[in-house]
C-alpha positions in Angstrom: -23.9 27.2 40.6 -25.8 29.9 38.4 -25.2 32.4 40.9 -21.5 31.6 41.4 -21.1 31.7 37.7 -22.1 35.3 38.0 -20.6 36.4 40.7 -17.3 35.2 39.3 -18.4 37.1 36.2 -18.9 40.1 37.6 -16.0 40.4 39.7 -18.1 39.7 43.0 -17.2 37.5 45.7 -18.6 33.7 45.4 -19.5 34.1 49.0 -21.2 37.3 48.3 -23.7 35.7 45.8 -24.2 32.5 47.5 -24.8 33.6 51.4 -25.2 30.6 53.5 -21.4 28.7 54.3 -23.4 25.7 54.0 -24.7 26.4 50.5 -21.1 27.3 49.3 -19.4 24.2 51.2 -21.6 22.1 49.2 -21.1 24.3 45.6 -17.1 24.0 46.5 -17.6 20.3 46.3 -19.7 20.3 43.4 -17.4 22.1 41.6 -14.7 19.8 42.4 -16.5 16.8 41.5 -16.8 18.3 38.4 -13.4 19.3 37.9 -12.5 15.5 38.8 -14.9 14.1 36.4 -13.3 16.7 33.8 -10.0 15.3 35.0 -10.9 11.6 34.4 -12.4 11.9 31.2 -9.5 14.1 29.7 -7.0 11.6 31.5 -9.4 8.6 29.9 -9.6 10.4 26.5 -5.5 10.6 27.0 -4.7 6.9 27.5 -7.3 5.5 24.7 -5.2 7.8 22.0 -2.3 6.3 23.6 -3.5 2.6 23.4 -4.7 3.3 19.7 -1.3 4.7 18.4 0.5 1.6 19.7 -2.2 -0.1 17.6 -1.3 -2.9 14.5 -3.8 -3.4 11.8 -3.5 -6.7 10.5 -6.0 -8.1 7.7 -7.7 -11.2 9.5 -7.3 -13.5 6.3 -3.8 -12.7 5.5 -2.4 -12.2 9.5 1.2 -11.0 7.2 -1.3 -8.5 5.8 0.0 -5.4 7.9 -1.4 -2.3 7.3 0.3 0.0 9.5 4.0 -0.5 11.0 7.2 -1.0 9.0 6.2 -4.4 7.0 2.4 -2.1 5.8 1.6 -3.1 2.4 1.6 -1.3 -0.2 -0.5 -0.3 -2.0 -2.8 -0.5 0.4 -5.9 -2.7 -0.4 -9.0 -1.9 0.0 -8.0 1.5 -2.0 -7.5 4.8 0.2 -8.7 6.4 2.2 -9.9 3.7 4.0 -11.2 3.1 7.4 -11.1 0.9 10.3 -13.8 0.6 12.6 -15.0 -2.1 15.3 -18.1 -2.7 17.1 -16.3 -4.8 19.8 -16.0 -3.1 23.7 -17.6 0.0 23.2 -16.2 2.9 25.2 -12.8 1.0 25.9 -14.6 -1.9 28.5 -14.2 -5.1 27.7 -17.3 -7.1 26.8 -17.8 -10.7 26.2 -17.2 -12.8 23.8 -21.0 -13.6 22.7 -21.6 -9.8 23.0 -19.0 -9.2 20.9 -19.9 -11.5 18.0 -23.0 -10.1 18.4 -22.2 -6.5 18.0 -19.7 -7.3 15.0 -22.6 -9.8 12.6 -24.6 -6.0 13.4 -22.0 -3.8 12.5 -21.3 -6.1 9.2 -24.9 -5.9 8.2 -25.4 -2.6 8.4 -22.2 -2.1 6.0 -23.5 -4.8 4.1 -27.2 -2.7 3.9 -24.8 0.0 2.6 -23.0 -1.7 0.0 -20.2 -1.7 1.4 -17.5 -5.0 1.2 -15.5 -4.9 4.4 -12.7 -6.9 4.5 -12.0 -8.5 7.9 -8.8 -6.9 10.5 -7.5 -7.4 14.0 -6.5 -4.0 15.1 -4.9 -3.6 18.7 -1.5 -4.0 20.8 -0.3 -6.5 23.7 -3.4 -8.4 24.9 -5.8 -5.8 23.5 -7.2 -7.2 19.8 -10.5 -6.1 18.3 -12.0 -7.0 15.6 -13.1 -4.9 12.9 -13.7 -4.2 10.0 -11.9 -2.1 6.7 -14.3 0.1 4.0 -13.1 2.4 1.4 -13.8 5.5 1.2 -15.7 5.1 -2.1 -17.8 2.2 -0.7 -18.5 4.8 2.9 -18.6 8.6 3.7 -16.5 9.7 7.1 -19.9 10.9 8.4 -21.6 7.5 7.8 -18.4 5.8 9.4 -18.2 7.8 12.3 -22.1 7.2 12.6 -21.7 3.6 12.7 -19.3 4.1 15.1 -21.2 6.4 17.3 -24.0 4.0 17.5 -21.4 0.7 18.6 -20.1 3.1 21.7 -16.6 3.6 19.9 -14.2 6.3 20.6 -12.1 7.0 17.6 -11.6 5.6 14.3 -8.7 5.1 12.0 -8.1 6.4 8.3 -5.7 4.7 6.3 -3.9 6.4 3.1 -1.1 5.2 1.2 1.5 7.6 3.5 -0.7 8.2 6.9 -3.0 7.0 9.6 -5.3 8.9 11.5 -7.0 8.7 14.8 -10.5 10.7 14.5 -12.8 11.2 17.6 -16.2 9.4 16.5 -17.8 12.8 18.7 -16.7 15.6 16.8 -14.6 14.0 13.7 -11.6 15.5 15.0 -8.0 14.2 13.9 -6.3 13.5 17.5 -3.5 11.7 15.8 -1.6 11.4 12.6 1.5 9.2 12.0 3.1 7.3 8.6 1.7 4.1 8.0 4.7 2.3 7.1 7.1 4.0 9.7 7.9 2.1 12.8 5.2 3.8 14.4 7.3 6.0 17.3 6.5 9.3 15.7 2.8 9.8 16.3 2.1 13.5 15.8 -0.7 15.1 17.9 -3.3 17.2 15.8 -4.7 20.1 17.3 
């Protein structure tokens, strides 16, 4: 593939640098099952931002306690910003139950080991309810957050101010999606 790379690079032929048909038959397909897999995960990447701006937030011991959608409290409280993280499903595939409660009573501990309070949400849409957990800002750094929710498998998080909520990419902290809170939820702005 190194060769290719470098032919292309230099304005060479691909055949040119790689010689045998057989050897290029089998870099063409290579490079298209990387392209696929580049496909897939950008496609993947696509309907998980999709799924988490549909998303309600509701707090677990008050289910009238929205946090995002037209009826959102305010002001919102657990103090802003604040996030919402889970440990449930990591990467998007559903695990059980007993794995689940498992992953959550670790996630809460570790906040707990950070003195951080969470207070208890469902966050999801249609049959698709996780829960999670919501910290502060002052009680937990972005970095330590998106740590945590590296090490549970997760995809993205969610910041909560008073006006906004944000979808950040747990890989690079990156803000994919930013929306009102108390809107009706339809007019999700991308972020570069």
């Amino acid at each position: 593939m190194k060769q290719a790379r470098d032919a292309v690079t230099e304005g060479r032929p691909v055949q040119e640098a790689v010689g045998d048909p057989r050897r290029l038959t089998a870099l063409l397909a290579e490079l298209r099952a990387v392209a696929d897999r580049a496909r897939e995960l950008a496609d993947s990447e696509a309907g998980l931002l999709e799924a988490f701006e549909r998303s309600r937030i509701t707090l677990s011991d008050a289910p009238e306690g929205e946090l995002i959608g037209a009826g959102a409290l305010t002001p919102l409280p657990a103090g802003t910003p604040a996030f919402v993280l889970t440990a449930e499903n990591p990467g998007g595939v559903r695990s059980s139950r007993a794995d689940n409660d498992r992953r959550t009573a670790e996630l809460e501990a570790l906040l707990r080991e950070r003195g951080a309070h969470p207070r208890h949400v469902m966050a999801g849409s249609g049959q698709w309810r996780e829960r999670g957990c919501l910290i502060p800002s002052s009680q937990l750094s972005l970095d330590d957050v998106l740590a945590l929710a590296a090490r549970f498998g997760q995809h993205s998080v969610f910041r909560l101010t008073e006006a906004t909520v944000e979808i950040i990419r747990v890989a690079d902290g990156v803000t994919l999606s930013r929306r009102p809170r108390r809107s009706g939820g339809t007019d999700a702005a991308h972020c570069p």
